[in-house]
N, C-alpha and C positions, 0 to 999 in steps of 0.2 A: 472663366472659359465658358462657352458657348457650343451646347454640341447636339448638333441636330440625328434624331432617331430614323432613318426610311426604312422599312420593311417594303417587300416587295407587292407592290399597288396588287397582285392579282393573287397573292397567297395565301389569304385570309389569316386566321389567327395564327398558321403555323410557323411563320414568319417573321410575327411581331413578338410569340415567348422567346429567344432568345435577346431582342432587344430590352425588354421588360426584364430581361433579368439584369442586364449588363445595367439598365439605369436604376435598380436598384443597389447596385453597388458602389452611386455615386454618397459621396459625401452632404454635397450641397452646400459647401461653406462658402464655396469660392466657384463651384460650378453651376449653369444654367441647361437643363436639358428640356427639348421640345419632340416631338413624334410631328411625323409627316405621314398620313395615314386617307384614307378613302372614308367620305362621312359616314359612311353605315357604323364606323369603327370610334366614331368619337365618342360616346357616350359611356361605351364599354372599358375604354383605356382610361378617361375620368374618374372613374371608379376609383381608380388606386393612386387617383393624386398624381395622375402625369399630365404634362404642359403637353396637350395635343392641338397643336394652331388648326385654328380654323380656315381650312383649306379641302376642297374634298379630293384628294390626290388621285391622279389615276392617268397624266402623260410628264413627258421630259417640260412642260411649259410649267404645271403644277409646281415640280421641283425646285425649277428655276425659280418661281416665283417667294416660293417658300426662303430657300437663302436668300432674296433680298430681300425679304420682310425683317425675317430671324436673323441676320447676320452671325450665322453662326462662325466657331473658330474650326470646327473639325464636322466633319457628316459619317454619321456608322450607319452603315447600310446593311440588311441582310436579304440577299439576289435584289438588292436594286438594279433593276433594267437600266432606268436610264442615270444612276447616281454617277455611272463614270464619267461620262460625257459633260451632266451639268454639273461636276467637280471641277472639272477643268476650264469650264467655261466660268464661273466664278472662283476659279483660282484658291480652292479649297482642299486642304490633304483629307484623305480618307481613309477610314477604317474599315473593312471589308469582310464579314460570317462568309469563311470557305469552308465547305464539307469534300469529302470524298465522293472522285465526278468533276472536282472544280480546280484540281490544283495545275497547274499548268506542266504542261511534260506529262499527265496523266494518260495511262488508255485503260478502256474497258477491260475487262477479266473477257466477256464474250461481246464480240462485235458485234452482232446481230442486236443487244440491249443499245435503249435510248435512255437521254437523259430524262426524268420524270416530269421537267418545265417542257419537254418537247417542243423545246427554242428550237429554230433552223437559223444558226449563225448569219447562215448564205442570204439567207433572204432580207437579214435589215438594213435600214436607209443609208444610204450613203453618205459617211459623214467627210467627205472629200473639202465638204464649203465652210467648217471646223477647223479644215487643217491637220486634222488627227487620222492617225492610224485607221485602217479598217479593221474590225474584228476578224480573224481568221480561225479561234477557237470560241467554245463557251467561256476556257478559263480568260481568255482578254477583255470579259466584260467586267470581270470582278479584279482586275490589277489593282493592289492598292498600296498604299504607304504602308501600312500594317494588315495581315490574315488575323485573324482572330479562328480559331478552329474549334469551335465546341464539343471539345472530346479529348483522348488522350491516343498520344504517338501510338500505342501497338495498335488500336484499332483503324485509325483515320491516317492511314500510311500514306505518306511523301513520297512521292518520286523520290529516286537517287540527285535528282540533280537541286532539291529543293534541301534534303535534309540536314542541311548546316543553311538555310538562309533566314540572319534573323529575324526577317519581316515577317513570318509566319509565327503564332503564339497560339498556344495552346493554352484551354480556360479552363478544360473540364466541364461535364454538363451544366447547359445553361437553359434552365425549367423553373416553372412557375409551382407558389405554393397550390396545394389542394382548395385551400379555401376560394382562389378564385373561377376555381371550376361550375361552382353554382352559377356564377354569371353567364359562366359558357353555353350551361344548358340552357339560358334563356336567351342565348341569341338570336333574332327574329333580323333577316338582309332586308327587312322593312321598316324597323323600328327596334331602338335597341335601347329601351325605357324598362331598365331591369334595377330592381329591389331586392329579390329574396336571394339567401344563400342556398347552397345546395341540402334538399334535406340527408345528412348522411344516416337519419335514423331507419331508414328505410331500407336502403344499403346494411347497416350491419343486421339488420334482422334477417336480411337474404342471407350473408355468411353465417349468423347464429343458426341459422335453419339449417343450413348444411355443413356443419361440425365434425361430421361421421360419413362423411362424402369427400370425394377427389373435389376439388373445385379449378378450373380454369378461365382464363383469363385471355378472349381473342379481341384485339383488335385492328384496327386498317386505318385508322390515324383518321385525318379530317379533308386529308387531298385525295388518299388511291381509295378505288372503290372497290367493295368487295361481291366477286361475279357470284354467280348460281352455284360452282362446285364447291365455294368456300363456304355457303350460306349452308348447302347439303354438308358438307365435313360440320357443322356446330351443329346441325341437329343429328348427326350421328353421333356426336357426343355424348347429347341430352337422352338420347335414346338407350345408351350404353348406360346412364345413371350417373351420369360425369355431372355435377353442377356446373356453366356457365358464366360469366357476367360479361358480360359484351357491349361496343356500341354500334355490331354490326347487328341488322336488324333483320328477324327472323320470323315472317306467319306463319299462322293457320297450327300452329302449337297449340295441343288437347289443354282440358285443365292441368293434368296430373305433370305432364312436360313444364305448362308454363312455370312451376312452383322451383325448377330448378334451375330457368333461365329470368335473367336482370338484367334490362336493356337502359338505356342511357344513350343520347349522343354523345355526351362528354363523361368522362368518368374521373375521379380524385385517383389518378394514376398511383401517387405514393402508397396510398390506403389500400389499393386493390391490390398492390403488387406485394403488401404486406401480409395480405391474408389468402393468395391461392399458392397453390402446388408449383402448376405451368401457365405461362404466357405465351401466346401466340399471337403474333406481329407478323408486318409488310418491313419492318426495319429501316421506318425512316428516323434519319436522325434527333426529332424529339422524342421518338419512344424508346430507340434500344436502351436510352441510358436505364430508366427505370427498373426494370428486371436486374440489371446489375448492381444498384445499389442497392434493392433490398436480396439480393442473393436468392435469385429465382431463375430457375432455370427455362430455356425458351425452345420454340420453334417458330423460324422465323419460313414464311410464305414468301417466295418468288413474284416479283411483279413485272419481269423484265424490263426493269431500268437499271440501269448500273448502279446510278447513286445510293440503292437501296440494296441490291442483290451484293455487290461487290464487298459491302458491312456485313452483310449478311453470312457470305461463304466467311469472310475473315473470323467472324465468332467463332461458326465452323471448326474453322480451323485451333481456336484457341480452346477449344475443345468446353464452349460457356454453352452451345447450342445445337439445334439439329435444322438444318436446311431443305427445304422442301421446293423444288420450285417451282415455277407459275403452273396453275391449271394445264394451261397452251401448251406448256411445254413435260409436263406430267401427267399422262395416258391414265395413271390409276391413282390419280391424287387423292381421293377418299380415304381410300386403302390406304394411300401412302400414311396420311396424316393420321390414321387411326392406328397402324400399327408401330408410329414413334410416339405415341400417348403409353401405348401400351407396356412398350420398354420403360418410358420411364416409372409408370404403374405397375411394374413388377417385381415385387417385392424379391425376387428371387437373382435380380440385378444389382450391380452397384455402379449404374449408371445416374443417377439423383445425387450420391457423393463426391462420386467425382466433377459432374458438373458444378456441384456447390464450390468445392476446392480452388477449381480453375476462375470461377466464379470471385474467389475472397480475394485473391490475387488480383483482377484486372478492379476491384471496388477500391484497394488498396494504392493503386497508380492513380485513379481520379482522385481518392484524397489530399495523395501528395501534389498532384497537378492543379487540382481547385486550389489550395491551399498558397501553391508557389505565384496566383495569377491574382495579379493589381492591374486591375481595369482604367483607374485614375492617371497609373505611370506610364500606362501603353498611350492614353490620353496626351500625358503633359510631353513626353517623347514624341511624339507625332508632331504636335503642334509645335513643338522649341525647333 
C-alpha cells in the first residue's frame, strides 16, 4: 500500500505533526509512505527518515502532480486545500484530520468568531468544469472516506447528526516527540540545513533555578500571534515573581526579570508541561493535548476563532481550565489573567485539585482512545 502524506501547503509545521505521527505508526512491511510538502520543509521532515518527494508543493497542480508520480493507493491530508478535488480527479479515496470548526452540521458557540485559516468558502474558483459540487461550507472541503479526529469524543464534540457515523475516528493526540523540537528551533524559511538537537541542559537549569518559585508555562502555538495585552499579562507575571518559559517573546526585561523568563520559539512541550504549575495557551488543537497528559492545569486565551475558543470554553466546562477571552473582547484582560493565576496560587483554595481530578479523567479517555486506534486498519479499510 501506497500512501501519500499532504499537510496543508500554508500551515507550516502545525500541520505536518499530526501527519508525522500517524506515519510513525506505520509498520513498513507491506506499506510505502511519502509527504507532499513546500521545499522549505524538505530537509526538516528527512530528518526522521520520511520519503518526502521532491516536489515544492504549494497549488491543486503540485498535488496532482505528486499522485502521478507517487501513485499512491490512499492520500491523508491535514486541511489540505486542494486534496479534495485532486482526490477525485485522480480517483483516490482519502483520509481526512478534522478538528472542532470542521465537522459538518457544525456552528460556532459565538457567531461573530471566524475560522483561524480565514478561508472565505464564497470566494473560491469555480469548480463547475470538474463536474463537482461547489463548496457551500468549510466542512465540504475536508469530505472524506474516513475523519480521523485527533482527540477524544468529550472534548472534539460532533454534531447530533454525525455521532453515530462511522466515518469519523478518533485517534487521540497525535504529537511529535521532544527530541524533535531541537530541529524546530533551528528552522530558518530560508534554509533548513539543521544538525544540532535542542540543548535541553539549559532549559533544566532555568527550572532547577526556580525550584522555590510558581513556574508558568504561556504559549500561542506557531500560527496565532500574540498581541501587546498578552506580551503585558507575561511580564506582569515575571514582575509578580511568577517564573515564565515561553515562546512568546518579550523586551526590554531588566537583568533581575530576565533570570525568571526563558524564551524559545519552540519548546519540548512534554518536558515543560512536566515541570510548571500552570499552562497558558490560544488552545489550538496541538497544544491543549499536552497539559492534559501531564495533568497540568490551564488557562486558555481567547483568539476569536471558533476552532480554538469553542475547545477552549468546552475545557471550561469540563472543569480541566479557566477561559479568558480575546484582549478585543476583554476590557481588563491583565487583570483578568492575573487574578485567575492567583486563584490557582492560593494556597487557601482547592481549585489546583480539583482541576487535577477532572484533569485524570479526560488523561484517562485519550488512553483508552490512543490505545483503541489502528491507523493501518483505518488504512487497509479505506482502500478495500
Amino acid at each position: 500500500m501506497r500512501v501519500l502524506f499532504v499537510p496543508c501547503h500554508e500551515g507550516g509545521i502545525a500541520h505536518q505533526i499530526p501527519l508525522l505521527a500517524l506515519n510513525r505508526m506505520l509498520s513498513g512491511r507491506s506499506i510505502e509512505a511519502a509527504f507532499l510538502v513546500p521545499r522549505v520543509f524538505h530537509k526538516f521532515l528527512r530528518l526522521f527518515g520520511t520519503h518526502v518527494l521532491n516536489i515544492d508543493h504549494n497549488s491543486f497542480r503540485t498535488e496532482v502532480l505528486a499522485a502521478t508520480k507517487f501513485s499512491p493507493d490512499v492520500v491523508v491530508d491535514d486541511f489540505g486545500l486542494f486534496t479534495g478535488v485532486a482526490s477525485v480527479v485522480k480517483k483516490l479515496p482519502r483520509v481526512a484530520i478534522q478538528r472542532t470548526g470542521m465537522f459538518a452540521g457544525s456552528k460556532p458557540r459565538n457567531e461573530n468568531h471566524k475560522h483561524s485559516s480565514k478561508l472565505d468558502v464564497g470566494k473560491l474558483p469555480d469548480l463547475s468544469f470538474l463536474e463537482l459540487p461547489q463548496p457551500k461550507a468549510l466542512s465540504d472541503l475536508f469530505e472524506a472516506d474516513v475523519k480521523i479526529v485527533p482527540g477524544i469524543r468529550s472534548i472534539e464534540l460532533l454534531p447530533a447528526r454525525s455521532q453515530n457515523d462511522p466515518s469519523y475516528v478518533f485517534s487521540g493526540p497525535l504529537l511529535i516527540d521532544d527530541y524533535m523540537v531541537g530541529h524546530l528551533n533551528q528552522l530558518d524559511e530560508r534554509d533548513l540545513s539543521l544538525t544540532d538537537l535542542t540543548d535541553f541542559n539549559s532549559l533544566r537549569r532555568f527550572f532547577d533555578l526556580q525550584k522555590d518559585r510558581k513556574v508558568v508555562y504561556a504559549t500561542f502555538g506557531t500560527v496565532a500571534e500574540a498581541t501587546e495585552p498578552i506580551r503585558e499579562a507575561v511580564r506582569s507575571l515575571i514582575n509578580a515573581g511568577i517564573a515564565v518559559a515561553s515562546n512568546i517573546q518579550v523586551e526590554g526585561l531588566r537583568t533581575n526579570q530576565r533570570e525568571l523568563y526563558y524564551y524559545a520559539k519552540y519548546l519540548p512541550m512534554h518536558f515543560v508541561c512536566s515541570r510548571v504549575d500552570v499552562m497558558i495557551h490560544h488552545c489550538g488543537s496541538g497544544t491543549y493535548h499536552y497539559p492534559i497528559l501531564h495533568n497540568t492545569p490551564t488557562i486558555t486565551i481567547g483568539t476569536k476563532c471558533y476552532d480554538r475558543d469553542d475547545v477552549a470554553t468546552r475545557l471550561e466546562e469540563l472543569g480541566v481550565s479557566v477561559h479568558i477571552p480575546s484582549p478585543d473582547e476583554c476590557p481588563n484582560f491583565v487583570a483578568t489573567l492575573q487574578e485567575a493565576i492567583e486563584k490557582y496560587f492560593d494556597g487557601k483554595t482547592s481549585l489546583f485539585l480539583e482541576k487535577k481530578k477532572n484533569l485524570a479523567l479526560l488523561n484517562a479517555e485519550i488512553k483508552k482512545t490512543s490505545s483503541s486506534f489502528n491507523f493501518e486498519r483505518v488504512l487497509e479499510r479505506v482502500v478495500s
